[in-house]
C-alpha positions, 0 to 999 in steps of 0.5 A, a space after each residue: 832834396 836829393 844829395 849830390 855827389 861828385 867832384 867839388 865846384 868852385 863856389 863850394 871851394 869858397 864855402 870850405 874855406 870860408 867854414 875852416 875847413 881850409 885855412 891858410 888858401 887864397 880865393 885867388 888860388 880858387 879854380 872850376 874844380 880845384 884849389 891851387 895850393 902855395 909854398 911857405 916860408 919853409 923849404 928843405 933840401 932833403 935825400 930822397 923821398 918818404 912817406 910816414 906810417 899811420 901816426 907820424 907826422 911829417 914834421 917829426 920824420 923830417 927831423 929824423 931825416 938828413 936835411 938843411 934849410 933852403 933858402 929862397 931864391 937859390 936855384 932848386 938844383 936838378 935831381 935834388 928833392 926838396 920838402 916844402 911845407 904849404 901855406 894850407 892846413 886841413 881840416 876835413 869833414 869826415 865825408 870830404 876827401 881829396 887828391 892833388 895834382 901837379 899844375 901844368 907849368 909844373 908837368 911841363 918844365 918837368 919838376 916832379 911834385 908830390 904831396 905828403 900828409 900827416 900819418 898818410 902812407 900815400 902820396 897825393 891823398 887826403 883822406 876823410 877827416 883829415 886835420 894837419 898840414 900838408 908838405 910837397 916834395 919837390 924834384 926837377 928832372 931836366 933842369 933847375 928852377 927857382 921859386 917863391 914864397 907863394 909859388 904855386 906848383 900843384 893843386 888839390 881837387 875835393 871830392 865826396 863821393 867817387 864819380 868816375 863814369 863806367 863803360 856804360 855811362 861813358 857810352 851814354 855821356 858820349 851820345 848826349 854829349 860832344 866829348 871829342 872832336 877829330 883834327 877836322 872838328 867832327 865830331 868823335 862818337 864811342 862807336 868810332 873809338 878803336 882801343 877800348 879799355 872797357 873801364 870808362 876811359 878813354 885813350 887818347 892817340 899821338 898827333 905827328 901832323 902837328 908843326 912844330 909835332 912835338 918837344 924834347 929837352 936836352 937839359 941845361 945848367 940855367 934855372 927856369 924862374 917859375 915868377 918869369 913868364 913868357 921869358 925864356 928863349 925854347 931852343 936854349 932848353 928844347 929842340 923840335 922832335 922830328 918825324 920820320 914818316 909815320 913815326 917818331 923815336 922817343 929815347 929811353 930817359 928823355 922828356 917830351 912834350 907832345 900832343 893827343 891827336 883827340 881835342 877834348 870838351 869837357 862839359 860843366 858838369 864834368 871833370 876830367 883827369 889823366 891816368 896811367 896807362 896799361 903798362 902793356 901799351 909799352 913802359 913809358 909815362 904820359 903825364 906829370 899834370 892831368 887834371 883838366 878843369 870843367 868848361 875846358 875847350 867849350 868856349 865862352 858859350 859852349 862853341 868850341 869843339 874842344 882843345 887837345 891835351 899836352 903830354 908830359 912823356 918819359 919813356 922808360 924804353 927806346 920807343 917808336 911811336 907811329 902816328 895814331 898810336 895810343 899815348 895817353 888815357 883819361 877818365 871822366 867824373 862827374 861834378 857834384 854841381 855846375 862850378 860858378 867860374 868855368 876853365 874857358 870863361 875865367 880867363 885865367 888861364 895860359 893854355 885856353 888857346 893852345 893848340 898841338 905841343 905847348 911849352 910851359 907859360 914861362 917860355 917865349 910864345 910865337 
């Protein structure tokens, strides 16, 4: 039989930790294509940042490092980094690798996260074989929080083998395959798509017809509890962007919380992730999450014709920002096999419904 390549399911999550591979993890922390990782009962507030060379441990730099004790249930202050050890240790096979994303509620209420392994001098990487624990630096940006023993901020996604589609291959998963969908539900070909890359991706533009178009917060002294949900009154934390004809004024430093124009489908035997742009298309960042889960925006059966994708924006610039304008970039990989819970039908979600700009699941929904 052939081997298959790609992107982990669910089931082979399961399989992982079950084999020891994954020690430490939930089953309930098991997604379609990802395992959400917890914190421990080990949290500090550090200076700043690092990453270990080849050899060190991130226990032993830590020491080396001014640092004191968190304890839980203070506040996370804002523009602080924190490092917090994770519930789950590794023990990778040497044909196994990962990568770690922030969680939407994560990228959404702005707190920067970045996991760190040992002897590993790069974030969000677990490279083959990996044996250790891993640690995650935490930072809000806009606002302290508040979080738990068993708090889960970012995920992380196995893979065996880079599945990333090309050009070619993307033109052809379009023919076969509805992907996107325009604001009138038809369907996007690759034909009609305008700003090309020509490296398998796909660029998103910005929606302004949306009501309310967007979020922008102004930042406040009160802590977002991350155990609270659907609590928090939005206008204490955000105001409603404007538009302004056909544009929009994103300021340099700010934070947004805006909408692709697209919805996006992806299929079971897909993934997909959000990359950075082409600094080209101007100096600003268009997520903090961006990774979307197999079975996103198909419905239970297959019916939907997909959902928009929430952005995460800090412009490094004064922007203006017109309506169809590029905004965003995703990439596709394939699955190594069909997961055997998918984003839509697993009900587990806080976003399976959102439609245009959507604050995080512990803000009020009206």
């Amino acid at each position: 039989m052939a081997k298959k390549f790609g992107v982990l399911p669910s089931q082979m999550i399961r399989e992982m930790m079950e084999g020891g591979f994954v020690s430490g993890a939930s089953a309930a922390n098991v997604n379609p294509a990802s395992l959400d990782l917890s914190l421990s009962d080990e949290m500090y507030r550090v200076e700043g940042v690092f990453l270990p060379r080849p050899g060190e441990k991130v226990r032993e730099l830590l020491q080396q490092m001014p640092h004191a004790p968190h304890v839980f249930g203070d506040i996370l202050e804002k523009d602080v980094t924190y490092l917090a050890r994770l519930n789950e240790t590794l023990a990778f096979p040497g044909h196994v690798y990962g990568y770690c994303n922030p969680k939407s509620s994560t990228g959404r209420n702005d707190v920067h996260v970045r996991v760190l392994a040992d002897g590993v001098s790069r974030y969000d990487m677990i490279p083959e074989g990996y044996k250790g624990e891993v640690w995650l630096a935490i930072q809000p940006n806009s606002y302290p929080i508040r979080v738990q023993q068993g708090t889960t901020l970012v995920q992380l996604r196995f893979f065996n083998h880079d599945t990333r589609l090309s050009e070619l291959e993307l033109e052809m998963t379009m023919q076969k395959d509805n992907l996107l969908f325009d604001s009138h539900g038809e369907v996007i070909t690759y034909s009609r798509l305008k700003i090309k890359d020509g490296d398998g991706s796909v660029i998103l533009r910005l929606d302004i017809e949306q009501d309310p178009l967007g979020y922008e917060c102004f930042g406040v002294s009160e802590a977002v509890d991350f155990s609270k949900i659907n609590h928090y009154e939005p206008g204490k934390f955000f105001k409603q962007v404007k538009r302004e004809g056909d544009f929009v004024r994103l300021k340099k430093g700010g934070f947004y919380i805006l909408s692709s124009k697209e919805a996006v489908r992806i299929p079971p035997y897909l993934a997909c992730e959000m990359v950075p742009m082409d600094e080209r298309s101007g100096e600003f960042r268009s997520h903090y999450a961006g990774f979307i889960d197999p079975g996103w925006g198909c419905g239970k059966g297959g019916e939907e014709k997909g959902r928009s994708l929430t952005l995460e924006v800090r412009p490094f610039e004064d922007m203006i920002v017109r309506g169809k304008q590029a905004i965003a970039k995703i990439k596709f990989e394939r699955m190594m096999d069909i997961p055997d819970m998918l984003y839509d039908v697993s009900g587990r979600s806080n976003y399976s419904v959102q439609s245009g700009a959507r604050l995080s699941k512990h803000f009020i929904s009206r």
